[in-house]
C-alpha positions, 0 to 999 in steps of 0.5 A: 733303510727303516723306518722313523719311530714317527713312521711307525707311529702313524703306521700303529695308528692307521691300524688300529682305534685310538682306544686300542692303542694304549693299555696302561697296566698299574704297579702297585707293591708288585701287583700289575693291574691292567686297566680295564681288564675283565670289567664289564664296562670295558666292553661297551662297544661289544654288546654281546660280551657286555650283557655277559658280564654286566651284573644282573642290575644292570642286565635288567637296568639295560633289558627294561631300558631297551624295551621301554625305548623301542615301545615309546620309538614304535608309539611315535611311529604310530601318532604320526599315522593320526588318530585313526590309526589305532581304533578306539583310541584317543590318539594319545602317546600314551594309548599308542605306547601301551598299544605297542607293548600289548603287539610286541608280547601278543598280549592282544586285548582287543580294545585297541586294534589297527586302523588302517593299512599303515597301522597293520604295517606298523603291527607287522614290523614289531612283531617281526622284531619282538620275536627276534629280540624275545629270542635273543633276550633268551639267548643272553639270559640262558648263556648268563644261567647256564656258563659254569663257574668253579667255586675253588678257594686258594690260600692267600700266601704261597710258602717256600719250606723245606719239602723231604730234604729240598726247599720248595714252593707250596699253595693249597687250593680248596674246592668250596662246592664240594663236588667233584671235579674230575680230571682236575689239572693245575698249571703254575707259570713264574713271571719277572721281569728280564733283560735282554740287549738292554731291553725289558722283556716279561718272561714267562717260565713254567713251574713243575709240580709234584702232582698237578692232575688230581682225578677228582679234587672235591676237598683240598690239594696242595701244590709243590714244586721243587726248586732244585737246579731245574727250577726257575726260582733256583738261587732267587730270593725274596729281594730278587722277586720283588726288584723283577716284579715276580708273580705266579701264575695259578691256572686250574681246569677240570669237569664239574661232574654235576652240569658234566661241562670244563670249569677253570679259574685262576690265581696270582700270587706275588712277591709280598704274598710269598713267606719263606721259612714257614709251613702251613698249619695242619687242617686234618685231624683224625678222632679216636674212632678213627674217622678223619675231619678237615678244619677250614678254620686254619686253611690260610694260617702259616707257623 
């Protein structure tokens, strides 16, 4: 009537590549760690996204290397054609390398010139190619310059206080760049573990906040969230997030108003980064003048 665990087995297996086949997250003091995820390594078998992630050292490490290698493969193509096939040359690897890269950035001197009609053959085909890989390259090096980053710092704990009358979770979340971001909206989402007919399953529940769009976050905003008999932490204490291996999930979104493009990033708290019974320091202040000032010194600072 169904299928055997080995019979579903050799289905994944056929379905998929053997390196897709697990994916190992790491549990450690309640923070999940998924192998791989996000680094530039991981994406070795999709070029595109690993020249968009790899740190400029290897970009340039990876563009010079790929450069050097395509010019000495085109050198090689050209000594086998004899020494006639590059006009005042000596026929050396060497003379015909440089040749290639003078072709392949129509630099052009003139001192070296193709000799023969496989030569101009030769000639044809790189410039063909150095167009195409000088396009790409300004591809990749524009969308590395140009993809927008959010400059958002979040305070490294996340309090549970007493908020007019009902206790309630709260983060703050400054903007480092001090710019404006327009339209700003945050989400917050709590995952645990739950267990349904014996089995574990990782729930998601979304929290509501106070107020989670700001129509222009440029200096700091601070989270809320109730837990009253509506909320997903309603009646969970500290034990209890830690034993289902709790987390929020922070995701905030808005308009960089200076490149006018969506800019979103994201955070995670856990269980340990959650202090019950504390309130945040006051980082506003105001002078006698009456003018008012934010003191960072303190963001992360709870009493």
């Amino acid at each position: 009537m169904g299928q055997s665990l080995n019979d579903i087995t050799r289905t994944s297996s056929t379905r998929h590549p053997s390196w897709l086949s697990r994916v190992r997250i790491h549990i450690e003091e309640g923070r999940f760690h998924i192998v791989g995820l996000g680094t530039w390594y991981a994406y070795w078998r999709d070029p595109y996204y690993l020249m968009l992630t790899v740190p400029w050292q290897g970009f340039f490490a990876i563009t010079v290397g790929s450069y050097v290698l395509a010019n000495a493969l085109a050198a090689f193509l050209f000594c086998l054609g004899g020494p006639e096939t590059i006009t005042n040359s000596d026929g050396s690897f060497l003379d015909a390398f440089f040749f290639s890269v003078q072709t392949s950035a129509s630099i052009g001197y003139g001192s070296m010139t193709p000799g023969t009609v496989y030569a101009n053959a030769l000639v044809t085909l790189e410039a063909i190619v150095a167009i195409l890989g000088i396009a790409v390259l300004t591809g990749l090096a524009y969308a590395r310059f140009a993809r927008p980053t959010a400059q958002v710092l979040f305070s490294k704990v996340a309090v549970v206080a007493p908020f007019e009358g009902t206790p309630t979770l709260m983060f703050r979340a400054a903007n480092e760049r001090r710019n404006q971001i327009l339209e700003a909206k945050m989400r917050v989402h709590l995952t645990l573990d739950e267990y349904s007919d014996g089995r574990m399953m990782r729930r998601f529940y979304e929290l509501d906040l106070l107020r989670d769009r700001n129509p222009s976050f440029f200096l700091t905003w601070t989270a809320l969230h109730s837990i009253d008999e509506n909320s997903p932490l309603y009646g969970l204490n500290h034990e209890d997030l830690v034993r289902t291996s709790a987390a929020l999930l922070v995701s905030l979104s808005g308009i960089d108003q200076t490149v006018n493009q969506a800019i979103h990033t994201r955070h995670n708290y856990y269980a340990g980064d959650l202090k019950w019974n504390k309130r945040f320091k006051d980082i506003l202040y105001e002078l006698e003048d009456g003018d008012r000032y934010i003191d960072f010194a303190d963001f992360h600072e709870v009493e």
